[in-house]
mmCIF file of the N, C-alpha and C atoms, coordinates in Angstrom:
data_MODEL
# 
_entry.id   MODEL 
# 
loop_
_atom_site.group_PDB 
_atom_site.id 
_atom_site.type_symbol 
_atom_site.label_atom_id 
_atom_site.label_alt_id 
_atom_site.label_comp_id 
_atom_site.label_asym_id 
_atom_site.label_entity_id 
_atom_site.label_seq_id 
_atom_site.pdbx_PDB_ins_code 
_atom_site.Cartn_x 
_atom_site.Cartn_y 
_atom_site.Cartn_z 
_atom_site.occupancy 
_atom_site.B_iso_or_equiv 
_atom_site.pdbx_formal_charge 
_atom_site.auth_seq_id 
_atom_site.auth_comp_id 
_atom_site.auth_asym_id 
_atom_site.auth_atom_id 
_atom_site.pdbx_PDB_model_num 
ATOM 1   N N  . UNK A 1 1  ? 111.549 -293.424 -245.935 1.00 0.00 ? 1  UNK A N  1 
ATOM 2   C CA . UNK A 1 1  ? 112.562 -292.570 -246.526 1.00 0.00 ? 1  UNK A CA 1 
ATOM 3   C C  . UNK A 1 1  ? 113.864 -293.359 -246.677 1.00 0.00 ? 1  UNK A C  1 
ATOM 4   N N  . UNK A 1 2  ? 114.624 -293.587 -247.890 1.00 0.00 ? 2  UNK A N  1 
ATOM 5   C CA . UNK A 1 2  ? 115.629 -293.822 -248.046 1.00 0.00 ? 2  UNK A CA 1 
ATOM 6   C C  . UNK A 1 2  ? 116.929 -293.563 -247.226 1.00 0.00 ? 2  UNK A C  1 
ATOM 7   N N  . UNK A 1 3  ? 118.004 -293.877 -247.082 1.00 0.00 ? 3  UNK A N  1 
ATOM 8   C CA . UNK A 1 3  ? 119.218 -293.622 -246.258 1.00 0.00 ? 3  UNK A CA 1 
ATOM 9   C C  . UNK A 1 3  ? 119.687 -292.893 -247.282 1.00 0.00 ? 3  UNK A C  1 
ATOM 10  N N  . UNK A 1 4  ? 120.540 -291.881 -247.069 1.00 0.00 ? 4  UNK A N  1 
ATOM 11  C CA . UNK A 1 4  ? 120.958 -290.244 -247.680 1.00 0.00 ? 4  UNK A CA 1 
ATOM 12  C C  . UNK A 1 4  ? 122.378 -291.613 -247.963 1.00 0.00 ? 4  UNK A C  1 
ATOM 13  N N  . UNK A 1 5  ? 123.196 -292.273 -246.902 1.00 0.00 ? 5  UNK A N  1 
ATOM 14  C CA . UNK A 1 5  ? 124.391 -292.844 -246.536 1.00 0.00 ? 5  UNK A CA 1 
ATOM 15  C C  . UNK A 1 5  ? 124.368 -293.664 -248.218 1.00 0.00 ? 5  UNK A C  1 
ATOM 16  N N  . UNK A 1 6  ? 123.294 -294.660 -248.230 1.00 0.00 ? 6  UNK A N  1 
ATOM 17  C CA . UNK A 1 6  ? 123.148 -295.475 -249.408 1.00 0.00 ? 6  UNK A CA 1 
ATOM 18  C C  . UNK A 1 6  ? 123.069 -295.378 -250.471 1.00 0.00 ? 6  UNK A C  1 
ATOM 19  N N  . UNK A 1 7  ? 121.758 -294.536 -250.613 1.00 0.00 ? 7  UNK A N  1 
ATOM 20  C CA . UNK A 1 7  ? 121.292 -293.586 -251.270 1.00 0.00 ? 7  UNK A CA 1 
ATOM 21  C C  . UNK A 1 7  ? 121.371 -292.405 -251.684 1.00 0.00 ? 7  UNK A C  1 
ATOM 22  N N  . UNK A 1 8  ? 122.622 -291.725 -251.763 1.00 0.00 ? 8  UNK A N  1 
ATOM 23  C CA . UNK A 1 8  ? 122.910 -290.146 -252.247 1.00 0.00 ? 8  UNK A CA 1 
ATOM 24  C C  . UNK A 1 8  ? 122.730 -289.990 -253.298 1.00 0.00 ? 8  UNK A C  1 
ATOM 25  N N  . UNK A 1 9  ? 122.307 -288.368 -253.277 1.00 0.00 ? 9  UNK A N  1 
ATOM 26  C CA . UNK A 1 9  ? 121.427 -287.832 -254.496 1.00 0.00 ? 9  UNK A CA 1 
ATOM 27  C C  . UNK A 1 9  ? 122.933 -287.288 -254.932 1.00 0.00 ? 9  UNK A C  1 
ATOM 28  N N  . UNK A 1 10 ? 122.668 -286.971 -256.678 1.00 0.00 ? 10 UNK A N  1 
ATOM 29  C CA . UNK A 1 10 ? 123.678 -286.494 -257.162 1.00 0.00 ? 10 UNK A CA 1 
ATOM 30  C C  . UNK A 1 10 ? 124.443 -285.581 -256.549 1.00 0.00 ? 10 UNK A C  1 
ATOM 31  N N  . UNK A 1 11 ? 123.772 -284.288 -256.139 1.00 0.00 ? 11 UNK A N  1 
ATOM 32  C CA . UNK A 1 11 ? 124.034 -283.115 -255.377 1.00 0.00 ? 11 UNK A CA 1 
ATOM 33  C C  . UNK A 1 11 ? 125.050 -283.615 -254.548 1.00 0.00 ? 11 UNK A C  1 
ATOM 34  N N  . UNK A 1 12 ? 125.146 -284.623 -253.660 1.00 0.00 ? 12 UNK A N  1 
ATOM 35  C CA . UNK A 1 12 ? 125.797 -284.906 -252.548 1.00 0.00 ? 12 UNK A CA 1 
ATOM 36  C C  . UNK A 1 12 ? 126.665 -285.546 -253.097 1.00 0.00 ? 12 UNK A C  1 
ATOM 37  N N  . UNK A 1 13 ? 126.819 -286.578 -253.605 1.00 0.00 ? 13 UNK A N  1 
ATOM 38  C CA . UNK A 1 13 ? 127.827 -287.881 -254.143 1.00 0.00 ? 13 UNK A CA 1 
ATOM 39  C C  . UNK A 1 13 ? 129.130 -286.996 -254.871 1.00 0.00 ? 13 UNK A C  1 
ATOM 40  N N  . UNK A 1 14 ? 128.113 -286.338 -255.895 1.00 0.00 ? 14 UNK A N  1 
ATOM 41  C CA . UNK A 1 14 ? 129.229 -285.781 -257.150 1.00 0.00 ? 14 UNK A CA 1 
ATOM 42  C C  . UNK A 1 14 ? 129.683 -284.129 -256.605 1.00 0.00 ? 14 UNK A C  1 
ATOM 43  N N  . UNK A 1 15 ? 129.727 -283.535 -255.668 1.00 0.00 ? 15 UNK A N  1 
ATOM 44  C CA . UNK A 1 15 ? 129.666 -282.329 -255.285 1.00 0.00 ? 15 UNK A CA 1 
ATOM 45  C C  . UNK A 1 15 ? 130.584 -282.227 -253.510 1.00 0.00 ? 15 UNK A C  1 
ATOM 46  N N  . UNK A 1 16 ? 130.396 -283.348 -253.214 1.00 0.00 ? 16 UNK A N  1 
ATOM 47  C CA . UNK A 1 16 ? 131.300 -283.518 -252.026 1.00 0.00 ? 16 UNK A CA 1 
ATOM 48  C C  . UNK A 1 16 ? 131.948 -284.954 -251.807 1.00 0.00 ? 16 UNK A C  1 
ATOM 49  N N  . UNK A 1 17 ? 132.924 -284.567 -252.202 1.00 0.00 ? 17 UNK A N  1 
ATOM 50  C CA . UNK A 1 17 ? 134.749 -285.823 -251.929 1.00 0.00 ? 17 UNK A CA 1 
ATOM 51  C C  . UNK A 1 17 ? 134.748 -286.060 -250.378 1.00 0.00 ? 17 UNK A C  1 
ATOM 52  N N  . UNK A 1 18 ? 135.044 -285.234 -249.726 1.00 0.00 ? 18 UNK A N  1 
ATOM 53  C CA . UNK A 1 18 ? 135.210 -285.683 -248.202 1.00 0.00 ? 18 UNK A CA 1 
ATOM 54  C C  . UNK A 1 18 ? 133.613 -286.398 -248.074 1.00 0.00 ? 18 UNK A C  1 
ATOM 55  N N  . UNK A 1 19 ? 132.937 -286.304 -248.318 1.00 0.00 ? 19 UNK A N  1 
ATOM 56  C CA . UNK A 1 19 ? 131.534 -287.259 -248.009 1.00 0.00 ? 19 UNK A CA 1 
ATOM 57  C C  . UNK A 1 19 ? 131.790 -288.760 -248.510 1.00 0.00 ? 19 UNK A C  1 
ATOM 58  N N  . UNK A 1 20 ? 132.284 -288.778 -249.624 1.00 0.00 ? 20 UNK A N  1 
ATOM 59  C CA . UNK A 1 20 ? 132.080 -289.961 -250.541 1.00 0.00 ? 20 UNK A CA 1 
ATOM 60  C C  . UNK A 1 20 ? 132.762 -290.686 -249.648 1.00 0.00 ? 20 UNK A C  1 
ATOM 61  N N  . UNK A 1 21 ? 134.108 -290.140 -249.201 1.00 0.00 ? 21 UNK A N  1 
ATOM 62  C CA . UNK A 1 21 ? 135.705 -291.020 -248.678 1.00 0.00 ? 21 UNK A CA 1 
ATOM 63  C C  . UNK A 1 21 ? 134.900 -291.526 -247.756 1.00 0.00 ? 21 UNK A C  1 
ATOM 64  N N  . UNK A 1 22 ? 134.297 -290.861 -246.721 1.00 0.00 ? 22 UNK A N  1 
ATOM 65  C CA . UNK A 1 22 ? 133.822 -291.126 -245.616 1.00 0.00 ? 22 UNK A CA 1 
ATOM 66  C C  . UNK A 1 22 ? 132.716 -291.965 -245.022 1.00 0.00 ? 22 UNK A C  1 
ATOM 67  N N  . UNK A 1 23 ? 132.097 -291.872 -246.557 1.00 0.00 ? 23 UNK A N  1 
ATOM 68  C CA . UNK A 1 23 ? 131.245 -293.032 -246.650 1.00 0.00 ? 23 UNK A CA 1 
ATOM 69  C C  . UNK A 1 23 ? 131.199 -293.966 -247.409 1.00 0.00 ? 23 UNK A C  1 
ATOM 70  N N  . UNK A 1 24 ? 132.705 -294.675 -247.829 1.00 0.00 ? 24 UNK A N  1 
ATOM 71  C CA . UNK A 1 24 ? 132.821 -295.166 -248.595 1.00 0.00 ? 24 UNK A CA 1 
ATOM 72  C C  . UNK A 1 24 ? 132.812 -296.989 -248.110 1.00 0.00 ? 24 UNK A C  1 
ATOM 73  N N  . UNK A 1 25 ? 131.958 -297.363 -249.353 1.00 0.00 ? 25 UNK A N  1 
ATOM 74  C CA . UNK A 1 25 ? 131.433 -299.099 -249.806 1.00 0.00 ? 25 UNK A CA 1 
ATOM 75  C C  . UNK A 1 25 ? 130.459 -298.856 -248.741 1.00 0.00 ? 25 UNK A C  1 
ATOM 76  N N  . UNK A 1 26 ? 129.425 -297.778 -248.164 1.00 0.00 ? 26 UNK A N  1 
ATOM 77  C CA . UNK A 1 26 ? 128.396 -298.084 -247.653 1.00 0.00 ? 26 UNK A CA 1 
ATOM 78  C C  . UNK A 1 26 ? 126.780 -297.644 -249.036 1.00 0.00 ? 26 UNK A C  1 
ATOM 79  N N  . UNK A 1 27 ? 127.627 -297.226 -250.312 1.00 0.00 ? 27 UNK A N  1 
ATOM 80  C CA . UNK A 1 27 ? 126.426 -297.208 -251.516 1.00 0.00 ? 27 UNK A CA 1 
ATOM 81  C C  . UNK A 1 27 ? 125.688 -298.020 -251.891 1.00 0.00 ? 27 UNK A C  1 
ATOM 82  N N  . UNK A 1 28 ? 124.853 -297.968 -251.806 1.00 0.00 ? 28 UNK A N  1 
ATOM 83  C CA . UNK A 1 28 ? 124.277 -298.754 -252.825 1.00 0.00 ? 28 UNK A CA 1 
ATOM 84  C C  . UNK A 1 28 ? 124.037 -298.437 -254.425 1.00 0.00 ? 28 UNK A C  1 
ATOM 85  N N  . UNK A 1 29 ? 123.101 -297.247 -254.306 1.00 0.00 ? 29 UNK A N  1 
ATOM 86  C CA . UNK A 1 29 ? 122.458 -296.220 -255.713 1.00 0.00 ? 29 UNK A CA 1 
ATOM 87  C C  . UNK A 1 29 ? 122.874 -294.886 -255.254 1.00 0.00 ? 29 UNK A C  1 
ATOM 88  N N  . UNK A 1 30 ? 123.573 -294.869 -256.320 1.00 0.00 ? 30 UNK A N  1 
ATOM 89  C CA . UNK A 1 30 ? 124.169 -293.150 -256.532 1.00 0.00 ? 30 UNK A CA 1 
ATOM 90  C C  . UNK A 1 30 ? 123.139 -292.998 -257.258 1.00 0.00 ? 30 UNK A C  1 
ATOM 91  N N  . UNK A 1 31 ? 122.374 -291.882 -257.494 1.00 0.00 ? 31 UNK A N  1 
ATOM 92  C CA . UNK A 1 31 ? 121.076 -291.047 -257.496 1.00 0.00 ? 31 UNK A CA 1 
ATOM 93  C C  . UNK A 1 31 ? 122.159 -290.195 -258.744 1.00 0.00 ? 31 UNK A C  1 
ATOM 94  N N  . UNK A 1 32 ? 121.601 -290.054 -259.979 1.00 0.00 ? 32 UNK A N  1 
ATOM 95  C CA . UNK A 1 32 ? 122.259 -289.272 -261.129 1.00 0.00 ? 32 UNK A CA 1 
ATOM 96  C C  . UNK A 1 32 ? 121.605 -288.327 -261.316 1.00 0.00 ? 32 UNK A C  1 
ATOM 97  N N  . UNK A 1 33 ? 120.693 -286.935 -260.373 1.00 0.00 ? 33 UNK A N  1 
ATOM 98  C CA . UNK A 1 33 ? 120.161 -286.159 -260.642 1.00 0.00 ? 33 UNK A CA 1 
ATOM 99  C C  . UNK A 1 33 ? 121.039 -285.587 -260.341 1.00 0.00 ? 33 UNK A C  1 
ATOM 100 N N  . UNK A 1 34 ? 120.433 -283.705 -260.846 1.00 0.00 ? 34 UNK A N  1 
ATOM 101 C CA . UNK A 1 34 ? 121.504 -282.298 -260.302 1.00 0.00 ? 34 UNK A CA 1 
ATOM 102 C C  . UNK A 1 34 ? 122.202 -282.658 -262.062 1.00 0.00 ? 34 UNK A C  1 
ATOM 103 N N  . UNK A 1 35 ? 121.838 -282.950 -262.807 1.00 0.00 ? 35 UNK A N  1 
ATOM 104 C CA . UNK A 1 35 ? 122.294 -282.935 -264.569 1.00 0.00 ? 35 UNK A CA 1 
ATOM 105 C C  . UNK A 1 35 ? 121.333 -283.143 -265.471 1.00 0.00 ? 35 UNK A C  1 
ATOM 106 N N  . UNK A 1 36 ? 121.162 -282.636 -266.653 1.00 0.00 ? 36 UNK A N  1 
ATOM 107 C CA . UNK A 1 36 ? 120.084 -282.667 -267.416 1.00 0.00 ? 36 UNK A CA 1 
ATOM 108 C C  . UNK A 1 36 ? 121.717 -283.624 -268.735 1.00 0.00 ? 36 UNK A C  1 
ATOM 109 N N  . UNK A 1 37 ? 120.261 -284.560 -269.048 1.00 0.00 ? 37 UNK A N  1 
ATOM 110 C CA . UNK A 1 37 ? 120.781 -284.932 -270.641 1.00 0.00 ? 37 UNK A CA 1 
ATOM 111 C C  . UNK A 1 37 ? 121.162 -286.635 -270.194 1.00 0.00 ? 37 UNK A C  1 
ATOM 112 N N  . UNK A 1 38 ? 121.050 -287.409 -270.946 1.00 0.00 ? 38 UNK A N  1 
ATOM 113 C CA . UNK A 1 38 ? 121.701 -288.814 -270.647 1.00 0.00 ? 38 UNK A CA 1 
ATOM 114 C C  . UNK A 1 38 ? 123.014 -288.747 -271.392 1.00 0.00 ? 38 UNK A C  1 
ATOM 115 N N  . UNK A 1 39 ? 122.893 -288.360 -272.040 1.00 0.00 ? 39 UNK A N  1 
ATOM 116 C CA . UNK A 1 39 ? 124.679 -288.410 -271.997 1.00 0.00 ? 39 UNK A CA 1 
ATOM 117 C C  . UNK A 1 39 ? 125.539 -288.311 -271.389 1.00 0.00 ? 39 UNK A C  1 
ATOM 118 N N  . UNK A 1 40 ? 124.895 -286.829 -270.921 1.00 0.00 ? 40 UNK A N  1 
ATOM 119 C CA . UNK A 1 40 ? 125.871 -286.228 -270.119 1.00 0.00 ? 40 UNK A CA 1 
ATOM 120 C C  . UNK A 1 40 ? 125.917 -286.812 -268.143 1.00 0.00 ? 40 UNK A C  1 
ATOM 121 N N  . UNK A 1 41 ? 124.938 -287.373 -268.127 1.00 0.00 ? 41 UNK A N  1 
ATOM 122 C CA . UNK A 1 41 ? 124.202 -288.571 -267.128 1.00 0.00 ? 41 UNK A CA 1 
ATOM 123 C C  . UNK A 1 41 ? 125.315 -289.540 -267.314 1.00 0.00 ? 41 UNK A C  1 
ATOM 124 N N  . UNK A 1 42 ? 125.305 -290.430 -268.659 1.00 0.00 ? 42 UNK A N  1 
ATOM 125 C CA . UNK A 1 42 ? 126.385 -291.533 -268.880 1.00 0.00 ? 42 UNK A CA 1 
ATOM 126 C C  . UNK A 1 42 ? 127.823 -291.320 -268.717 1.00 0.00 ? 42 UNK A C  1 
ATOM 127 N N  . UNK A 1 43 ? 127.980 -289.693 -268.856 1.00 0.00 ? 43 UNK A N  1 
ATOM 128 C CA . UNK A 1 43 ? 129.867 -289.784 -269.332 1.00 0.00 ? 43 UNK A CA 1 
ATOM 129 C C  . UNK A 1 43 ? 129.696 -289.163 -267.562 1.00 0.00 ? 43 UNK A C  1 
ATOM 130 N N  . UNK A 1 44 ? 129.150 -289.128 -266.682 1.00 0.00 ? 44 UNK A N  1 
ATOM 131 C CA . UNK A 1 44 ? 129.692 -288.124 -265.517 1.00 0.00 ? 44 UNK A CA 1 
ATOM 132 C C  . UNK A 1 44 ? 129.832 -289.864 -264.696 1.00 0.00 ? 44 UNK A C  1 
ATOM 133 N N  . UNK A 1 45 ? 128.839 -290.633 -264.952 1.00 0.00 ? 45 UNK A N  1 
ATOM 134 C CA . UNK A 1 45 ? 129.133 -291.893 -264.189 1.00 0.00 ? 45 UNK A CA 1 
ATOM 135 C C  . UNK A 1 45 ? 130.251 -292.980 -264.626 1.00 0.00 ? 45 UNK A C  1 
ATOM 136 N N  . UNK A 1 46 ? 130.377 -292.826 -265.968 1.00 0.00 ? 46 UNK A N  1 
ATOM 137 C CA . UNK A 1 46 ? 131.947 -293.267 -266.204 1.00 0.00 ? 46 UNK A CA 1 
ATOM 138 C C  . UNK A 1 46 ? 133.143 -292.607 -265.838 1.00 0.00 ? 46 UNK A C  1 
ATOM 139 N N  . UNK A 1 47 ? 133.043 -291.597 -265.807 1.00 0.00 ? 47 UNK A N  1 
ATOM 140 C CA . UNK A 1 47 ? 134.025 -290.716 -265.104 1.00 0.00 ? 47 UNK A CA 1 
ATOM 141 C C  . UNK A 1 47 ? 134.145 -291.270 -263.615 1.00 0.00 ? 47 UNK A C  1 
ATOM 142 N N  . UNK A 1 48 ? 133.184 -291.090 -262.941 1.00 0.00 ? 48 UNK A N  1 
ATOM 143 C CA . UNK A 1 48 ? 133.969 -291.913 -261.436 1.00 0.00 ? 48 UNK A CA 1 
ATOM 144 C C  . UNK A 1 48 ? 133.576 -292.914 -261.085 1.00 0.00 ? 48 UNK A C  1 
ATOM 145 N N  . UNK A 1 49 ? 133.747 -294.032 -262.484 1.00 0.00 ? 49 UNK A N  1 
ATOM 146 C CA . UNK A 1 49 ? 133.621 -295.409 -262.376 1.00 0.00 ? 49 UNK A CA 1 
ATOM 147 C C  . UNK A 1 49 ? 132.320 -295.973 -261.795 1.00 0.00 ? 49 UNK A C  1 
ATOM 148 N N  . UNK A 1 50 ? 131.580 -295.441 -262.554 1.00 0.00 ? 50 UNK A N  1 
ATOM 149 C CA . UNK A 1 50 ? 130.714 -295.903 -261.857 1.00 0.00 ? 50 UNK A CA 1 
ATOM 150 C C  . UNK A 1 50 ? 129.443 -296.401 -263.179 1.00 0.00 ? 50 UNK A C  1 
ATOM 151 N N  . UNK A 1 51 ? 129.730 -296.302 -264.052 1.00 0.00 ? 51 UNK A N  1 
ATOM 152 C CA . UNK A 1 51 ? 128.853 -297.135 -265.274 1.00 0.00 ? 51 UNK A CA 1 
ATOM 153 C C  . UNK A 1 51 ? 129.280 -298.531 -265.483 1.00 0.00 ? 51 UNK A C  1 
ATOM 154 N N  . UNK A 1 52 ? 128.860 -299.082 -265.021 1.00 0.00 ? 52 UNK A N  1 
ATOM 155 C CA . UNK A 1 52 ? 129.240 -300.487 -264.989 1.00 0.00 ? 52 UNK A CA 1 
ATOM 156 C C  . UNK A 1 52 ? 128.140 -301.470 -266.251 1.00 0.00 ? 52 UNK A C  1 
ATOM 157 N N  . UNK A 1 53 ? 127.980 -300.987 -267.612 1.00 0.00 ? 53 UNK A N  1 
ATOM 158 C CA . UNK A 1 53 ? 127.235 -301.463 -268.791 1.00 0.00 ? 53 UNK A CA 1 
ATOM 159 C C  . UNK A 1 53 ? 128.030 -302.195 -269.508 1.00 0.00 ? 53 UNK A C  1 
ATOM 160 N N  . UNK A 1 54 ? 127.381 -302.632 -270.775 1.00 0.00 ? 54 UNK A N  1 
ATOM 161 C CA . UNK A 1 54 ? 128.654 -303.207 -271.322 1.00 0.00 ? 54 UNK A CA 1 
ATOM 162 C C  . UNK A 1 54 ? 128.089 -302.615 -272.668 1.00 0.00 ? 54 UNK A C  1 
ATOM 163 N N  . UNK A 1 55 ? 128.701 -302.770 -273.719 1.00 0.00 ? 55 UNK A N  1 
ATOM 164 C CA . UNK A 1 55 ? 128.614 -302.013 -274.928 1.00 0.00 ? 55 UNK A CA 1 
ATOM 165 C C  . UNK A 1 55 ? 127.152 -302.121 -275.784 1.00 0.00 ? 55 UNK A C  1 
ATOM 166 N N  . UNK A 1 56 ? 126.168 -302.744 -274.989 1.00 0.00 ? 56 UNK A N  1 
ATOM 167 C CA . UNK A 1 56 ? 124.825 -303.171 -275.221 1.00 0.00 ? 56 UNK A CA 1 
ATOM 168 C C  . UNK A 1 56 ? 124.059 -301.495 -274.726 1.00 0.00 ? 56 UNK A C  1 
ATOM 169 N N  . UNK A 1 57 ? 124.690 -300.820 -274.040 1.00 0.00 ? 57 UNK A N  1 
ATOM 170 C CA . UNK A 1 57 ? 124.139 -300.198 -273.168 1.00 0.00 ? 57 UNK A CA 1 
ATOM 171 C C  . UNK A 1 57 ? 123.077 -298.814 -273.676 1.00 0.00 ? 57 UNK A C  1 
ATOM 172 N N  . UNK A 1 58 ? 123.039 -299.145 -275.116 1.00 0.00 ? 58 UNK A N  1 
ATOM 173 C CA . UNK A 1 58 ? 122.128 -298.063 -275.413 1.00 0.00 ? 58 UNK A CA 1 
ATOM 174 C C  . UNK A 1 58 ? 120.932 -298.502 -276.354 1.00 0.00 ? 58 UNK A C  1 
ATOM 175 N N  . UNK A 1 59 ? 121.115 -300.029 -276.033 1.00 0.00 ? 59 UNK A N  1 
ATOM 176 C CA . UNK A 1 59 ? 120.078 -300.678 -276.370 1.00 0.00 ? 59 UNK A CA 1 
ATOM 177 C C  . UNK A 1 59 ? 118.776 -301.167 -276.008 1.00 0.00 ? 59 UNK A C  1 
ATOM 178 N N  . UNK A 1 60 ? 117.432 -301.626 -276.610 1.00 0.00 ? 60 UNK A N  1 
ATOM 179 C CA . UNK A 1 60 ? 116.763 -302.009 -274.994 1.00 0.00 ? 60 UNK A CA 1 
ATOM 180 C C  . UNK A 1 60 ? 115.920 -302.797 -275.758 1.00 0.00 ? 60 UNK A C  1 
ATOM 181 N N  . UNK A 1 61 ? 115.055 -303.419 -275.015 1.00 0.00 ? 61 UNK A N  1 
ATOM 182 C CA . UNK A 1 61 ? 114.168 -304.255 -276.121 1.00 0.00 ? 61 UNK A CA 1 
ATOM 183 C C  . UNK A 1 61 ? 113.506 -303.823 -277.636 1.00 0.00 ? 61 UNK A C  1 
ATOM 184 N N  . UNK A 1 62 ? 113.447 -302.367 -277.067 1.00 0.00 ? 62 UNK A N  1 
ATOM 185 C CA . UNK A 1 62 ? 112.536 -301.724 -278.228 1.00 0.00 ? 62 UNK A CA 1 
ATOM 186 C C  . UNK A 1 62 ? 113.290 -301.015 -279.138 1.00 0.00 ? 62 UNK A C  1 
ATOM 187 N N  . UNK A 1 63 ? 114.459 -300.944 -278.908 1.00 0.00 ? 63 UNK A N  1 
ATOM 188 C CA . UNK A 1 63 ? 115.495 -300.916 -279.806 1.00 0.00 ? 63 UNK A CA 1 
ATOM 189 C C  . UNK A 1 63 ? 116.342 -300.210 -279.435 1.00 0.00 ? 63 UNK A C  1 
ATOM 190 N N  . UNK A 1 64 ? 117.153 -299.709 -280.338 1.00 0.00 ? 64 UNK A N  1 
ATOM 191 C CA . UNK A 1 64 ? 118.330 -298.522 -280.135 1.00 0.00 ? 64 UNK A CA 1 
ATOM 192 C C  . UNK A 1 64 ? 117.823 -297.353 -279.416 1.00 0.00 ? 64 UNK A C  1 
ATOM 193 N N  . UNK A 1 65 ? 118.390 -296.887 -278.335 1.00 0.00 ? 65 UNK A N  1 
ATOM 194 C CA . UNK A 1 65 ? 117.946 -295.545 -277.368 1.00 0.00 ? 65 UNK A CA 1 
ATOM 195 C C  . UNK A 1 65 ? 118.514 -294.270 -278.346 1.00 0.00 ? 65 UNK A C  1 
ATOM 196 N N  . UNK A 1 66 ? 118.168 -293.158 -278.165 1.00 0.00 ? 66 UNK A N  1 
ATOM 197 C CA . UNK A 1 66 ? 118.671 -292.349 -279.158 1.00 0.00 ? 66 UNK A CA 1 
ATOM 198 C C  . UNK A 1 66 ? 118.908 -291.504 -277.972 1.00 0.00 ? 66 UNK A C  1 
# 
């Protein structure tokens, strides 16, 4: 089983501030569930800095992501 500390699921990360502070630079993978849609997936992790892509990012071998 994963560490909840490292590893927080959306629910937890994006839903409780006093958690994050408290466990903060012990992340590894913020877990982007608890949202439907990649967009809306992409703009909630740029929002608290946390999309770290570069303008390639909706690209992939097989082409443009839609």
């Amino acid at each position: 089983m994963l560490s909840q500390v490292a590893f927080p699921t959306g629910g937890l990360y994006f839903n409780d501030a006093a958690w994050v502070k408290e466990t903060k630079g012990k992340h590894v993978i913020v877990h982007n569930n608890y949202i439907i849609g990649y967009d809306r997936k992409m703009r909630r992790f740029q929002d608290y800095g946390l999309w770290l892509v570069d303008d390639h990012a909706l690209e992939s071998p097989l082409g443009k992501l839609q």
